[in-house]
C-alpha positions, 0 to 999 in steps of 0.5 A: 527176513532179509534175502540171503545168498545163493547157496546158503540154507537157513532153519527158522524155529516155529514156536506156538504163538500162545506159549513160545514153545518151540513145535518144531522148524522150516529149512530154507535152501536158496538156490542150493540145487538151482539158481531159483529153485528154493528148497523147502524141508519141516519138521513138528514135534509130535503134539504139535501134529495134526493141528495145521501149525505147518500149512500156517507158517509156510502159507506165510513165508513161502509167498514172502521169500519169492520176490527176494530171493528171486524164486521160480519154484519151491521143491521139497521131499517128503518120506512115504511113510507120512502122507500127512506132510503130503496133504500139507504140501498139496494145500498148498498148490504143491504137486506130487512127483515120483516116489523113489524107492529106498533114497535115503538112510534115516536110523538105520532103515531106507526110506522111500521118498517123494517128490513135491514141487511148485511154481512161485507163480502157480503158489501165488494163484492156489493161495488167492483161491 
């Protein structure tokens, strides 16, 4: 992937390796909230769920994307009510911040959020354990 300017977001598909089906995609925010930070959003089909497909594709590209865009730290949010995404996240050297309280608007209902960050350095080391 080439590096890609300050500011832009970018969405990858995901595809199941043996059929080509698309499972589901990773969002890619360089610098979108601060100059090296870059922001990390997925989503999975539901029968692609449970089947490690996402600790997969980000386990690849996360370490991939530090030297061209220049990253310090990958940040991400995830709604409350899917701990799964959480478990994810944190086998990745990703670490839980606050939960925030009805944040965002999805249908209709507010959701609460929390918070994940990791340092591009802190990343590297949990993925060469």
């Amino acid at each position: 992937m080439e590096p890609f300017p300050v500011g832009k977001y970018y969405q990858l598909m995901l595809e199941e390796k043996v059929t080509g089906t698309a499972v589901g995609d990773i969002g890619i925010g360089n610098g979108v909230t601060a100059p090296g930070v870059v922001r990390v959003g997925y989503t999975l089909s539901t029968p692609a769920q449970g089947k490690g497909y996402m600790t997969e594709a980000l386990r690849a590209l996360l370490p991939a994307l530090i030297v061209p865009l220049g990253v310090q730290m990958f940040s991400t949010d995830i709604d409350a009510r899917n701990p799964a995404s959480g478990r994810v996240l944190e086998r990745l050297g990703f670490k839980a911040g606050p939960l925030y309280e009805k944040r965002t608007l999805v249908r209709g209902e507010w959701c609460d959020e929390i918070d994940y960050d990791v340092s591009a350095e802190a990343l590297l080391a949990h993925l060469s354990q």
